[in-house]
C-alpha positions as protocol buffer text, in pm:
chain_id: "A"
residue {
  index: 1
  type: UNK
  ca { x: 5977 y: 10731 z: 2378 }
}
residue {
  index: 2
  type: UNK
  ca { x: 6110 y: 10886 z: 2714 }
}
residue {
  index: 3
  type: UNK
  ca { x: 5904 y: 10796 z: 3002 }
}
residue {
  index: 4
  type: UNK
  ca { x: 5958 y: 10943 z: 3319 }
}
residue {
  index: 5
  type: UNK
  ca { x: 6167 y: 11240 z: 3233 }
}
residue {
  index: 6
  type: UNK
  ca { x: 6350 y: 11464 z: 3504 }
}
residue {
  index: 7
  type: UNK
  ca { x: 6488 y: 11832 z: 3511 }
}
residue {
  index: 8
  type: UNK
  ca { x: 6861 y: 11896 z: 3576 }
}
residue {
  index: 9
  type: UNK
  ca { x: 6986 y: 11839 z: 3919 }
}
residue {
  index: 10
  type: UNK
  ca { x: 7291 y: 11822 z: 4152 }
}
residue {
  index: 11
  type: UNK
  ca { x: 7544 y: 11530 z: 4030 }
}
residue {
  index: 12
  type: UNK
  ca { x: 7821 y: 11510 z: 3768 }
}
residue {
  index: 13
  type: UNK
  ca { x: 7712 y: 11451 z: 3371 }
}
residue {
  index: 14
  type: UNK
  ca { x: 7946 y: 11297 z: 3126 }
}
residue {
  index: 15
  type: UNK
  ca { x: 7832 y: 11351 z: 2787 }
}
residue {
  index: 16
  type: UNK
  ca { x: 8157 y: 11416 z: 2604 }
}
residue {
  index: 17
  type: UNK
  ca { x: 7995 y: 11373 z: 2223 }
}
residue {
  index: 18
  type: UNK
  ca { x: 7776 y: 11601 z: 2103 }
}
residue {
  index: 19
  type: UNK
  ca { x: 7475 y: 11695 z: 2336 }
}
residue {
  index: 20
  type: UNK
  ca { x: 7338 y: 11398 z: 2386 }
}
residue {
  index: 21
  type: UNK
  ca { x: 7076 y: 11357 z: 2625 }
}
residue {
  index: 22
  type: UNK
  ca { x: 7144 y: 11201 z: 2953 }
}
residue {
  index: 23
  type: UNK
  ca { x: 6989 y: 10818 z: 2947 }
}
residue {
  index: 24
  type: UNK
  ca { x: 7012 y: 10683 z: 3282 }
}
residue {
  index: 25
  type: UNK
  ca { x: 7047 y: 11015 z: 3463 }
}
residue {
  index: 26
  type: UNK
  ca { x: 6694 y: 11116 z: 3408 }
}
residue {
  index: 27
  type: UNK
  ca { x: 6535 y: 10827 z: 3562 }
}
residue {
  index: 28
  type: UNK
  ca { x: 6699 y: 10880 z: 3911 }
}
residue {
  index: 29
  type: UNK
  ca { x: 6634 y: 11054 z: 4223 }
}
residue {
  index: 30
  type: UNK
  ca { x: 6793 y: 11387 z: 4304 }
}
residue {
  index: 31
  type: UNK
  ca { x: 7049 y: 11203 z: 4549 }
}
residue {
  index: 32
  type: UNK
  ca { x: 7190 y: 10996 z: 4308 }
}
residue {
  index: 33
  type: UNK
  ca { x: 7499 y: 11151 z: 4130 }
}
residue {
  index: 34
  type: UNK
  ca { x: 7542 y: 11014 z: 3792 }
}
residue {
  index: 35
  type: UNK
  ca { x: 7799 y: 11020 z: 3483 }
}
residue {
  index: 36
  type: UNK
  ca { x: 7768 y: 10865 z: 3107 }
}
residue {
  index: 37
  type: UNK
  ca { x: 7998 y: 10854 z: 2852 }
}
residue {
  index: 38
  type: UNK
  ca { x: 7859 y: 10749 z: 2517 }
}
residue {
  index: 39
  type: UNK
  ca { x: 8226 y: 10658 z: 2350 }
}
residue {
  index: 40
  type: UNK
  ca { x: 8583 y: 10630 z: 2482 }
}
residue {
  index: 41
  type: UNK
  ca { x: 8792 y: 10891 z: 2556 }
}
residue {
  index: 42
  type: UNK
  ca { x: 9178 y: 10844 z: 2488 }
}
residue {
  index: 43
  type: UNK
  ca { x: 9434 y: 10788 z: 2789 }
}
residue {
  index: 44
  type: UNK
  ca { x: 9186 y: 10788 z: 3064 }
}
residue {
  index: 45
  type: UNK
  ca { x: 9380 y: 10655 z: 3403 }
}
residue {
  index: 46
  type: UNK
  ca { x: 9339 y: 10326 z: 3656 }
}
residue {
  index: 47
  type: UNK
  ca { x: 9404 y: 10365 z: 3991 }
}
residue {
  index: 48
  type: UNK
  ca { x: 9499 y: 10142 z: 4221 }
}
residue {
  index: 49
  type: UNK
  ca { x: 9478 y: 9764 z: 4137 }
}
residue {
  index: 50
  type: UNK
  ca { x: 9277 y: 9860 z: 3842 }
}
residue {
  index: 51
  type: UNK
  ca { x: 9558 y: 9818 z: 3623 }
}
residue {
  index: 52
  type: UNK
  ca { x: 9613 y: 9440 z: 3694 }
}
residue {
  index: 53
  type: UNK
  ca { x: 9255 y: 9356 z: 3708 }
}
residue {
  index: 54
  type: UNK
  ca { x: 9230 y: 9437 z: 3310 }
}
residue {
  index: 55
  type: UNK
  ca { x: 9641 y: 9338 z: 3222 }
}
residue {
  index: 56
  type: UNK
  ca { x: 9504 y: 9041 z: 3056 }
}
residue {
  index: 57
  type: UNK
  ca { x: 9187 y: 9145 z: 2915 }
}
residue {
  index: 58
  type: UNK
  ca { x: 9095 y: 9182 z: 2537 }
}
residue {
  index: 59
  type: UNK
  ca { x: 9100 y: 9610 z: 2412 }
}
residue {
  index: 60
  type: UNK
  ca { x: 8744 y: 9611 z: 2404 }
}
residue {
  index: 61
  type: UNK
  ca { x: 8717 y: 9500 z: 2803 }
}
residue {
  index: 62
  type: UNK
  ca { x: 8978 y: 9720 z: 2885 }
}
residue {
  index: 63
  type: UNK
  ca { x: 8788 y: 10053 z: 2727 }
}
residue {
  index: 64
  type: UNK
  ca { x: 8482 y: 9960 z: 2856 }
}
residue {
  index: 65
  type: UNK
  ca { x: 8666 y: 9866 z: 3209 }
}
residue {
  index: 66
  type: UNK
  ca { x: 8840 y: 10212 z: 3205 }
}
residue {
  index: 67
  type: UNK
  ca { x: 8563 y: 10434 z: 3126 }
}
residue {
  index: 68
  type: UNK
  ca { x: 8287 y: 10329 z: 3330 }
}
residue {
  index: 69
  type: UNK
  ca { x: 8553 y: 10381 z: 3628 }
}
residue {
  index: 70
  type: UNK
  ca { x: 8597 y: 10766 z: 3478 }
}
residue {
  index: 71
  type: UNK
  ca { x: 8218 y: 10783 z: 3497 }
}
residue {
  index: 72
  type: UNK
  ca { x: 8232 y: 10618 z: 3810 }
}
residue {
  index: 73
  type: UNK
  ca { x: 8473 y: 10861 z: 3970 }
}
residue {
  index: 74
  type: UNK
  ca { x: 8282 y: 11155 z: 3830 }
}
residue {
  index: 75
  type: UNK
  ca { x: 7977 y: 11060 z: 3979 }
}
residue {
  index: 76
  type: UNK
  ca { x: 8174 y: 11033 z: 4292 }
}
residue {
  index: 77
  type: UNK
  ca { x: 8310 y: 11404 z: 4284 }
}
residue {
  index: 78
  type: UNK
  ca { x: 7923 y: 11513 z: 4227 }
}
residue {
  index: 79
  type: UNK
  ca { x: 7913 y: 11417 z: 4631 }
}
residue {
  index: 80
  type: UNK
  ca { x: 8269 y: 11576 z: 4705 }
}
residue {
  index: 81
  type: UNK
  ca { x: 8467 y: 11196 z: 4715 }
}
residue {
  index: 82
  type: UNK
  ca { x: 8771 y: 11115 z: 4527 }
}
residue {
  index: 83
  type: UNK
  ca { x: 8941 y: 11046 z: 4300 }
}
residue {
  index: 84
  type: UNK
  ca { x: 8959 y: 10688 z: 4421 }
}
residue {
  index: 85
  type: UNK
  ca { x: 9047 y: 10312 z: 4281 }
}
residue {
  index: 86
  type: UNK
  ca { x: 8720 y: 10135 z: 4235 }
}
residue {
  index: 87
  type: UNK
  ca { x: 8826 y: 9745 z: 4221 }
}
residue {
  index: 88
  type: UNK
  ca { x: 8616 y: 9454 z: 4153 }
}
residue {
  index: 89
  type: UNK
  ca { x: 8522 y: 9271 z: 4454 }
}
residue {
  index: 90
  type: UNK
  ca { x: 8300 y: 8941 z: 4547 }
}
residue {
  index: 91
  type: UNK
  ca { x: 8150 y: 8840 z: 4249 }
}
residue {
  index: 92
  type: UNK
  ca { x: 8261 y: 9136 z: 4052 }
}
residue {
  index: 93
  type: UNK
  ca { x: 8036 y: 9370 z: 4213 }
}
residue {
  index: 94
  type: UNK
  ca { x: 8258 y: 9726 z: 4226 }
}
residue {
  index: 95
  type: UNK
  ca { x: 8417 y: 9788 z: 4589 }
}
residue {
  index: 96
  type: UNK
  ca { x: 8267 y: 10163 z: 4653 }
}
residue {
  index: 97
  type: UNK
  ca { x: 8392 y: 10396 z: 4931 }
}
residue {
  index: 98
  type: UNK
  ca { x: 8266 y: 10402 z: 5281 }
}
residue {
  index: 99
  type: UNK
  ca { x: 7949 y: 10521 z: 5331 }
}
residue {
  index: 100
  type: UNK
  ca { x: 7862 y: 10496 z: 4947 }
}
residue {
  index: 101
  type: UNK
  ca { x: 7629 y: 10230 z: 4738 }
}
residue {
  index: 102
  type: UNK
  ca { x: 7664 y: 10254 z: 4369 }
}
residue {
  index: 103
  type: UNK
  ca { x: 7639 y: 10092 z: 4019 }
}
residue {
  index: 104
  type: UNK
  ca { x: 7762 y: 10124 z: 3713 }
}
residue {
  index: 105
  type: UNK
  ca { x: 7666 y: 9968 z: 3381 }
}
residue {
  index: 106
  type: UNK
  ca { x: 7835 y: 9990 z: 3009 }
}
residue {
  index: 107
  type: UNK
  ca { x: 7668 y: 9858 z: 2644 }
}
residue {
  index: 108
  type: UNK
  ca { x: 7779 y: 9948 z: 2283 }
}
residue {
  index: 109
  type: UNK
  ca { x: 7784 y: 10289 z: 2294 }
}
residue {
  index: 110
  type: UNK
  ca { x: 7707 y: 10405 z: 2628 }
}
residue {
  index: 111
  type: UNK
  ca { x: 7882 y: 10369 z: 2995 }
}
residue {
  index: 112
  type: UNK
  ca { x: 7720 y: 10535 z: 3293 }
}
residue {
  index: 113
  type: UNK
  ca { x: 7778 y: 10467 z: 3701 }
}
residue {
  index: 114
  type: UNK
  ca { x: 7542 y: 10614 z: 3953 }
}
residue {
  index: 115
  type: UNK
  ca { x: 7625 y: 10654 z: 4345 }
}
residue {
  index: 116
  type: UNK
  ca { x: 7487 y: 10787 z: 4620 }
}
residue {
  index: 117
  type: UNK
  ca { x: 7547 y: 10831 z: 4998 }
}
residue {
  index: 118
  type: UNK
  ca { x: 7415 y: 10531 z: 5236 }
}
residue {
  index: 119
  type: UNK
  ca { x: 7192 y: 10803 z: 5509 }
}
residue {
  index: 120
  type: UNK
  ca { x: 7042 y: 10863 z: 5139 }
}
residue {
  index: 121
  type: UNK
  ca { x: 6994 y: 10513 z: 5017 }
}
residue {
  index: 122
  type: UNK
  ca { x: 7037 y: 10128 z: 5102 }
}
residue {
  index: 123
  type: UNK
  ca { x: 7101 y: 10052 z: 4748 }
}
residue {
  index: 124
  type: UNK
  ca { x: 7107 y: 10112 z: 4392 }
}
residue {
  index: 125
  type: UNK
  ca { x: 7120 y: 9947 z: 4036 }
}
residue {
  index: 126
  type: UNK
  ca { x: 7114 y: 10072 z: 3689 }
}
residue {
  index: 127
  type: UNK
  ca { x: 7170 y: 9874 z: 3355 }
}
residue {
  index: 128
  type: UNK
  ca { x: 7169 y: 9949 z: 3016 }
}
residue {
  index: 129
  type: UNK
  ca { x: 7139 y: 9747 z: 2699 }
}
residue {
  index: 130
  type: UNK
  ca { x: 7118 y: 9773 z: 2304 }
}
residue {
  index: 131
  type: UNK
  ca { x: 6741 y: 9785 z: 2242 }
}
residue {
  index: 132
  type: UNK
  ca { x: 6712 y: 9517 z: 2067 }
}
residue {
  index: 133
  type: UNK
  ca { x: 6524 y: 9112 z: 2067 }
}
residue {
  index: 134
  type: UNK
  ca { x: 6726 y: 8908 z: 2304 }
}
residue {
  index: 135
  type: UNK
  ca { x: 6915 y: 8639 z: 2144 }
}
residue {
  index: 136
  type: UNK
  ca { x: 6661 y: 8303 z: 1993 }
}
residue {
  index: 137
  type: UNK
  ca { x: 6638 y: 8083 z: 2317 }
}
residue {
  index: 138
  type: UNK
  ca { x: 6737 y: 8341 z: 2608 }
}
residue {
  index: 139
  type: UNK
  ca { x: 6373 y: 8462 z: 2689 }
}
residue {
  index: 140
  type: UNK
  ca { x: 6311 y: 8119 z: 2827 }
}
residue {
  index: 141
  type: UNK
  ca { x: 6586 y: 8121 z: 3006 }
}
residue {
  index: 142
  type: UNK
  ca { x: 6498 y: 8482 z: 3191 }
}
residue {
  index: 143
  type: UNK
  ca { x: 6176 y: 8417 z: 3224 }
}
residue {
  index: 144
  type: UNK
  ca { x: 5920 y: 8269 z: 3337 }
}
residue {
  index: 145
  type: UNK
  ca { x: 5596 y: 8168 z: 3172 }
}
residue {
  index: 146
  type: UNK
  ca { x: 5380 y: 8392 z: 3355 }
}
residue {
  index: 147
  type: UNK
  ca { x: 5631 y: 8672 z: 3282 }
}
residue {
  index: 148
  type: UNK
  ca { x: 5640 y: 8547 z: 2960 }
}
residue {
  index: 149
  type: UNK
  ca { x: 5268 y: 8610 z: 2921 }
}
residue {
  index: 150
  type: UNK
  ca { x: 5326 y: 8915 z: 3086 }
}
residue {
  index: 151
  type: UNK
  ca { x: 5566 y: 9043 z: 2772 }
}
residue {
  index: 152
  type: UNK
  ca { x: 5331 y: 8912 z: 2507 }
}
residue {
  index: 153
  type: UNK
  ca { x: 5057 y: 9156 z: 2613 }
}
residue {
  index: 154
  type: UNK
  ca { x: 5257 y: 9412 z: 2664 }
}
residue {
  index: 155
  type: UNK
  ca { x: 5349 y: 9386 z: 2255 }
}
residue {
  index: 156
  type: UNK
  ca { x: 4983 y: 9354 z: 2183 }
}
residue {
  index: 157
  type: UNK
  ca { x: 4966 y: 9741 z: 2327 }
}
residue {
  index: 158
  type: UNK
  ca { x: 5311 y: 9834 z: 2293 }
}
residue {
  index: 159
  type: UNK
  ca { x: 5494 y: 9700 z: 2000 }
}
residue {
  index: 160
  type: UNK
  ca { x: 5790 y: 9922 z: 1943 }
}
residue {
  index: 161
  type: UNK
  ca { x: 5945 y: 9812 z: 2271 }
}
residue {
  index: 162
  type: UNK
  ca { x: 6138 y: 9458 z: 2299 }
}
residue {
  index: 163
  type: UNK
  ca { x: 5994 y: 9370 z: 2582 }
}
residue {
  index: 164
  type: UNK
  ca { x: 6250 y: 9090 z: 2664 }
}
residue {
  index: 165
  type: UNK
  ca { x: 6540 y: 9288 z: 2674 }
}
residue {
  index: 166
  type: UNK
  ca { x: 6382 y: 9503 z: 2893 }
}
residue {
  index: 167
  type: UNK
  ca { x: 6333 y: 9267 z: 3142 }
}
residue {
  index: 168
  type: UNK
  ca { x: 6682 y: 9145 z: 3102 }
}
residue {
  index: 169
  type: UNK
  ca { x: 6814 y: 9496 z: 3162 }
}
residue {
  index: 170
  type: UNK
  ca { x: 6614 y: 9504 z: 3484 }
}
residue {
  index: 171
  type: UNK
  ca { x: 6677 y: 9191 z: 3650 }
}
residue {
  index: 172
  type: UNK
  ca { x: 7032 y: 9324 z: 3614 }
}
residue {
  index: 173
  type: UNK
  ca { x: 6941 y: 9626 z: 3837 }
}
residue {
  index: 174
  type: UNK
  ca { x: 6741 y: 9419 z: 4042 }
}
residue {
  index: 175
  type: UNK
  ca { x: 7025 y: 9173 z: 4086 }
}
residue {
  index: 176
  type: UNK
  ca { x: 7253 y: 9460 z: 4085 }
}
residue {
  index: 177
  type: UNK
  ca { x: 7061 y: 9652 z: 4392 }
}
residue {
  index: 178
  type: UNK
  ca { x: 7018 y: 9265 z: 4551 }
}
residue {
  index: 179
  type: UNK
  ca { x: 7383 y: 9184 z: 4636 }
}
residue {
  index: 180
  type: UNK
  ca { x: 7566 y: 9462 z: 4806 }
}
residue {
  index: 181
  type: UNK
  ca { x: 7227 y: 9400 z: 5096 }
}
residue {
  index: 182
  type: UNK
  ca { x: 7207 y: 9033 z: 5054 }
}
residue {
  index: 183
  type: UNK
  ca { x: 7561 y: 8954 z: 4970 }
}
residue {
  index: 184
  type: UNK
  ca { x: 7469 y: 8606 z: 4810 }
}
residue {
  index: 185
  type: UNK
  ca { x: 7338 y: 8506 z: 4411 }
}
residue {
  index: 186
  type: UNK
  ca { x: 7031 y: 8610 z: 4290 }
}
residue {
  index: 187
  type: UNK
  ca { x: 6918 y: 8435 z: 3958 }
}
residue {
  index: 188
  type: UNK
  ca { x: 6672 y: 8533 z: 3708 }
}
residue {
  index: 189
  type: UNK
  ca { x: 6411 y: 8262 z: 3806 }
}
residue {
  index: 190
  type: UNK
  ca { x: 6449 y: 8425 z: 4217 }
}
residue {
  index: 191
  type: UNK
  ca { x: 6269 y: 8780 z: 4070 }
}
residue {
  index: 192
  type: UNK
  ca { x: 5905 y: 8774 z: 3947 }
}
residue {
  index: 193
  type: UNK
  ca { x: 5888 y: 9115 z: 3747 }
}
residue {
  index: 194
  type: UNK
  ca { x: 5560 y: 9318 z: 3630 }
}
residue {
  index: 195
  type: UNK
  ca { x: 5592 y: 9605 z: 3415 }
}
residue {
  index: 196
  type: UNK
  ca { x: 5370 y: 9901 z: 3372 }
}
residue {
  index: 197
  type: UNK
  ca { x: 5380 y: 10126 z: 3048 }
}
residue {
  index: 198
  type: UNK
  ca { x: 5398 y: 10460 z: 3189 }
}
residue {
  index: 199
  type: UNK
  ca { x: 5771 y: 10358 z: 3279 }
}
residue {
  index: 200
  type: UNK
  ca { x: 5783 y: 10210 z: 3586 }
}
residue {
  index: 201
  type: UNK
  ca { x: 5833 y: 9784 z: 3706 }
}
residue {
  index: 202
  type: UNK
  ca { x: 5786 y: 9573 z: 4026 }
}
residue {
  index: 203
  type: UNK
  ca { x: 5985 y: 9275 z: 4155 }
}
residue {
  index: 204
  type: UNK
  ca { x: 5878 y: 9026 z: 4350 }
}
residue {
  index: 205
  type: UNK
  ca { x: 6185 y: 8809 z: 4493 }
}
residue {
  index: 206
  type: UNK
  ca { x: 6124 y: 8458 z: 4586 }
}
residue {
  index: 207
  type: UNK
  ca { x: 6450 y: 8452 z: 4796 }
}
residue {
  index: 208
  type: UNK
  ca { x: 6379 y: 8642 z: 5130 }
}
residue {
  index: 209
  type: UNK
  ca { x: 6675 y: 8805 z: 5306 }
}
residue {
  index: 210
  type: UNK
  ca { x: 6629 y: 9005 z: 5620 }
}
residue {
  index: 211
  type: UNK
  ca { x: 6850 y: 9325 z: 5459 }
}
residue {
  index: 212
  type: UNK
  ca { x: 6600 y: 9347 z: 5134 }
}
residue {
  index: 213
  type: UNK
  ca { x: 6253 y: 9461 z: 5155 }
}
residue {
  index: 214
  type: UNK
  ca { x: 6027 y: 9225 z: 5223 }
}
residue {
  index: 215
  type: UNK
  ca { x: 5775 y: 9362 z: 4922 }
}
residue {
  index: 216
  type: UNK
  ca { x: 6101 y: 9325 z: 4691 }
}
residue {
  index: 217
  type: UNK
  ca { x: 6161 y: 9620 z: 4487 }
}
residue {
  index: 218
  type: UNK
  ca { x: 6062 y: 9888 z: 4237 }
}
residue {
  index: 219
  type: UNK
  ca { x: 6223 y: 10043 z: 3919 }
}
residue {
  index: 220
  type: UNK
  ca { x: 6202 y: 10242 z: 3663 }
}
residue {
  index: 221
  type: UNK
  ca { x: 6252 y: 10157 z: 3294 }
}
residue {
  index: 222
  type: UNK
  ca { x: 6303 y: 10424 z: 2973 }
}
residue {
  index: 223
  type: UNK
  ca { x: 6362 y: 10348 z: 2574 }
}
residue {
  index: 224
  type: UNK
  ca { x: 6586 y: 10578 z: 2439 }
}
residue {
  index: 225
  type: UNK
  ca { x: 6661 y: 10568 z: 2061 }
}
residue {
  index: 226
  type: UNK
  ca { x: 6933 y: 10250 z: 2086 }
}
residue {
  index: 227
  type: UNK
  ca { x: 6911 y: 10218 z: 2460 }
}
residue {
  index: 228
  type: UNK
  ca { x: 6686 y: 10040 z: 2692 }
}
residue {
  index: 229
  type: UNK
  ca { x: 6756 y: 10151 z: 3064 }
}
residue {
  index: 230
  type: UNK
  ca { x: 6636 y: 10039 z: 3379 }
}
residue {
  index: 231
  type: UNK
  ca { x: 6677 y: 10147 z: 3774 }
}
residue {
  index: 232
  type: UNK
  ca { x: 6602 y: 9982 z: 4093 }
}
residue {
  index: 233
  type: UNK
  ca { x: 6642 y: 10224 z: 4389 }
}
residue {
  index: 234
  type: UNK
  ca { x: 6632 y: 10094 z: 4721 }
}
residue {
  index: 235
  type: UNK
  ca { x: 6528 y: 10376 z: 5020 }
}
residue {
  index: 236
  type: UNK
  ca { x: 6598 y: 10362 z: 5317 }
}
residue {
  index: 237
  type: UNK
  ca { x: 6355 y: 10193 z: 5616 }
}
């Protein structure tokens, strides 16, 4: 199931097994340049600090770390920028260029980052995650009861989809697009989401900031074999 399919357009596309279909690309607009990876290419370079900021991390970290900054910094040269060190900043949110918002994500199997140029967009965020049933115990800690409710009819209609780890994946965009405009936390209990079937989700935020909309925000969502995906894409006033 691949709602909300798009044709080819203008941005850089890592898909260095196979022809596998881009995931995340598909469900963005034509501004946003985006790159995926779905394994881990040998001897792929830091930059910068990059080095330090994965010197003590397990192998596993450090592959994911590296490639997502290769997709990263091929997503940048689909707008003409780069090659550039992209360091963690405040709250390990990625530190992008002037005059670029961006987000990257990385699961088993898959890596993808997604920028695109601030006079095209406020903000962006993009998350993937092994479709699967979130851990016993974590729904309630995601969600809330309406929401809750919310999921359980959704099965009634639409049972191949785990529901909860959708919504999972998009709070993570949602929180994702939240904090380079807000600059402060954003739990899961602070965004009231409502999905829609065709592919699509709305969040309400309970925390107001005057940089995010006042409506909160919208996203898209897609199932894709072993991936779930979602997108929050923030336009400009």
């Amino acid at each position: 199931m691949r709602p909300c399919a798009r044709a080819s357009r203008r941005g850089a596309r890592t898909v260095p097994r196979g022809n596998r279909t881009p995931v995340i690309d598909l469900l963005l607009p034509p501004e946003v340049s985006v790159a995926e990876a779905f394994h881990d290419p040998p001897d792929l370079p830091l930059l910068g600090t990059e080095p330090e900021e994965v010197s003590r991390a397990v192998e596993k970290r450090r592959r994911e770390f590296t490639t997502v900054r290769w997709c990263a910094r091929r997503a940048l040269a689909g707008l003409g920028v780069g090659p550039v060190p992209i360091p963690r900043g405040e709250r390990g949110a990625p530190v992008w260029p002037d005059r670029i918002v961006g987000s990257m994500t990385h699961c088993h199997g898959y890596r993808a980052a997604a920028v695109a140029r601030d006079t095209d967009l406020r903000a962006l965020g993009i998350d993937a995650e092994e479709h699967q049933p979130l851990p016993e115990g974590v729904l309630r800690l995601v969600a809330s009861e309406t929401e809750r409710a919310h999921l359980a009819e959704l099965a009634r209609h639409q049972p191949d989809v785990h529901w909860d780890r959708l919504l999972f994946s998009a709070k993570e965009s949602v929180y994702k697009a939240w904090f380079p405009l807000a600059r402060r936390w954003l739990g899961h209990e602070d965004a009231e989401l409502v999905f829609a079937v065709e592919g699509t989700f709305a969040a309400r935020l309970h925390q107001r900031d005057p940089a995010v909309p006042a409506e909160g925000f919208t996203g898209r969502w897609a199932v894709d074999g072993p991936l779930a995906t979602t997108v929050v894409t923030v336009p400009l006033p």
